[in-house]
C-alpha positions, -999 to 999 in steps of 0.1 A, spaced: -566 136 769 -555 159 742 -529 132 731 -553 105 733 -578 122 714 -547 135 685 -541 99 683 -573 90 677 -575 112 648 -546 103 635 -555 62 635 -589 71 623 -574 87 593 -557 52 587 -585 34 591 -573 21 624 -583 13 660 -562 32 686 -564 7 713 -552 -20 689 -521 4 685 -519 16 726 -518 -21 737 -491 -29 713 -471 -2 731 -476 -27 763 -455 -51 747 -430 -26 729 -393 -33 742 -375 5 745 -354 15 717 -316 14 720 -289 32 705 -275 -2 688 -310 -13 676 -320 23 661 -287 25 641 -283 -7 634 -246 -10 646 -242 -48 647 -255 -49 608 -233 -18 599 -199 -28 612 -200 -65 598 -205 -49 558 -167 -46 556 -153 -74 539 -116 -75 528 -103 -93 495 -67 -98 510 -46 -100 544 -33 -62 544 -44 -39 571 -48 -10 553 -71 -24 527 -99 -20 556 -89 17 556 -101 21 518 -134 -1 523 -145 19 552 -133 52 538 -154 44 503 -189 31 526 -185 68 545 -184 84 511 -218 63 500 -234 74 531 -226 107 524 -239 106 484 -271 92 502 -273 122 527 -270 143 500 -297 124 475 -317 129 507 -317 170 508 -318 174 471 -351 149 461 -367 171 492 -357 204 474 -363 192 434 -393 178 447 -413 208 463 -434 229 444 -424 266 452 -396 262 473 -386 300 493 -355 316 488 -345 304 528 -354 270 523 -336 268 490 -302 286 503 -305 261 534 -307 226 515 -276 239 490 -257 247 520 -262 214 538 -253 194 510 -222 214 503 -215 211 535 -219 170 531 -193 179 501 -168 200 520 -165 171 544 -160 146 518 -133 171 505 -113 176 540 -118 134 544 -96 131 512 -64 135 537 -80 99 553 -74 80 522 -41 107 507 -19 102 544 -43 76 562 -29 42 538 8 30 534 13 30 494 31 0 498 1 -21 506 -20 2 485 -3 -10 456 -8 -46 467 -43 -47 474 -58 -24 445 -54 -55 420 -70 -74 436 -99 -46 431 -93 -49 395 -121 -41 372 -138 -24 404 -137 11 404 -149 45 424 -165 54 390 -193 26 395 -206 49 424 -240 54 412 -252 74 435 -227 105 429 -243 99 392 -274 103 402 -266 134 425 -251 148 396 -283 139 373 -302 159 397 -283 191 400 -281 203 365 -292 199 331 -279 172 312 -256 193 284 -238 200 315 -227 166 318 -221 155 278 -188 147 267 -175 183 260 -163 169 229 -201 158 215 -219 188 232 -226 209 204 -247 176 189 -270 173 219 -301 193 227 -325 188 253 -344 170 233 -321 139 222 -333 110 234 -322 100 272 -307 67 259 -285 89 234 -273 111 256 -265 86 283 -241 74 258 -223 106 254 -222 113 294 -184 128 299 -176 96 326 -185 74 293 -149 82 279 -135 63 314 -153 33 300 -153 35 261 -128 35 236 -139 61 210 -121 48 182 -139 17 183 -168 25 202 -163 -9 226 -170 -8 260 -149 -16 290 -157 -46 311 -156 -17 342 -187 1 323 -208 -28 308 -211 -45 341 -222 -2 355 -250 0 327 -259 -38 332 -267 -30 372 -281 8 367 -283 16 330 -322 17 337 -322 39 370 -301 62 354 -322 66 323 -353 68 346 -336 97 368 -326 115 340 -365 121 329 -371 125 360 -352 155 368 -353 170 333 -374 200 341 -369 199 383 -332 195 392 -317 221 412 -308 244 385 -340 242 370 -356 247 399 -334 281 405 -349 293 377 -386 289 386 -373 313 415 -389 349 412 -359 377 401 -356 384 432 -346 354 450 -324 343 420 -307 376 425 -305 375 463 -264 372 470 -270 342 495 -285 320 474 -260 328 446 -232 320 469 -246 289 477 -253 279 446 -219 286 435 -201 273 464 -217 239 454 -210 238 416 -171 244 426 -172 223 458 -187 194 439 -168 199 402 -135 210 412 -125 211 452 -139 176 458 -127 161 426 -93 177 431 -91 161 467 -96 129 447 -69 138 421 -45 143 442 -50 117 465 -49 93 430 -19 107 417 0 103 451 -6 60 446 -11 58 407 22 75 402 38 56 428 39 28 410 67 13 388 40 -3 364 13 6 336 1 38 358 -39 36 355 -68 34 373 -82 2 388 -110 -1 362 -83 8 336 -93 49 323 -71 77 315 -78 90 350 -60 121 341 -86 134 318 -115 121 332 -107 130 367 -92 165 359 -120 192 359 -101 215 336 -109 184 305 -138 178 308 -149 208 324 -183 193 343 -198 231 355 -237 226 372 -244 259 369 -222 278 337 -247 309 336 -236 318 376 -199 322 364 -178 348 346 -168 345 309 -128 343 328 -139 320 356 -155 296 329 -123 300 311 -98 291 341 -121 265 353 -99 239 369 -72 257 359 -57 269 392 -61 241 416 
């Protein structure tokens, strides 16, 4: 009776009639494994551009990666958006997402040993302009973690404040020098078709989380918590995790193909993956003021 009478409440609240919603249940089927996660919808999404095995490999191994980014979007919207978030509850979001990070770092070796570079070679033009940079969700993860000077073009930083307009400084972003050629200022094909899709959700996220991404949020924290060694580590352990292990991982795992290759050695959508890739360039850091003057220094530097 004391469930009856919860649900009640709870319907009431709604503005609705719990018998309506008990004799539905008559006619509810039970849940399955299949139905809850969808299994049938999820394993027909991978769709192959040519006849080589391995191509499947790098589909799949890219869709994990987006579920991850999504996992990760999940835990830091719930700690960006609460209003006093404690010390334990701050320390325990930044540690699951890292750890959604450390296993996309470790998954590297899937993509690095898991694909013949044979076939590799074959199948990545047919990819051409696509490219992991058009992950927009990894954008907006990073949007969300620090503020945006963090994430300018080091070259333009010292022009940018935080109050430049959001369209301005979306054109200075450091992943816009993948996509733009600076002499001229023209776009890629790779990075027009990336603003055309999400120019506006980016702009929108990036007001957004001006004044509650993570590291603004940090510093709402009493002294205390923001000096508690825990939370420090965590914090930490996710700037490098993100900024230098993971993208490392991807390096490397690029290098091993791009170099491979007897042609013009690029990406697919056509960057200087070198420099845009390699952390100690462009020197993406979420959270500078948590690091030494000689760790900012060697950032990237020994990986």
């Amino acid at each position: 009776m004391d469930k009856l009478d919860q649900l009640d409440e709870k319907f009431r609240d709604i503005d609705q009639k719990t018998e309506t919603h008990l004799e539905g249940l008559l006619w509810s089927k039970p849940i399955t494994y299949w139905d809850y996660i969808n299994t049938d919808a999820l394993l027909n999404l991978q769709i192959q551009r040519t006849t080589l095995p391995d191509e499947m490999v790098f589909i799949m191994y890219h869709q994990v990666n987006e579920l991850l980014f999504k996992m990760v979007l999940w835990e830091v919207e719930q700690l960006c958006h609460t209003e006093a978030p404690s010390t334990d509850f701050f320390t325990e979001k930044l540690r699951r997402i890292s750890r959604y990070f450390d296993m996309l770092t470790s998954s590297f070796t899937i993509m690095g040993e898991g694909m013949e570079v044979e076939q590799y070679l074959k199948f990545r033009n047919t990819l051409t302009p696509a490219s992991g940079f058009q992950s927009a969700q990894y954008r907006l993860i990073e949007f969300a973690s620090t503020d945006l000077i963090n994430l300018i073009d080091y070259r333009y930083r010292t022009t940018i404040d935080r109050n430049t307009p959001y369209e301005h400084a979306l054109e200075h972003l450091y992943w816009q020098a993948a996509g733009k050629d600076y002499h001229t200022g023209k776009k890629t094909y790779l990075i027009q078709q990336f603003e055309k899709k999400y120019k506006q959700e980016f702009l929108r996220y990036m007001e957004e989380y001006n004044t509650i991404n993570i590291w603004r949020k940090f510093l709402q924290l009493p002294d205390e918590s923001r000096n508690n060694k825990k939370l420090v580590d965590a914090m930490r352990h996710y700037d490098y995790t993100v900024n230098v292990t993971w993208v490392m991982g991807h390096y490397n795992t690029a290098k091993k193909y791009i170099e491979s290759s007897m042609g013009p050695q690029e990406a697919t959508g056509g960057s200087d993956w070198k420099k845009y890739m390699h952390p100690k360039y462009q020197r993406r850091i979420f959270f500078p003021e948590l690091w030494t003057d000689e760790e900012l220094r060697n950032w990237g530097e020994n990986v």
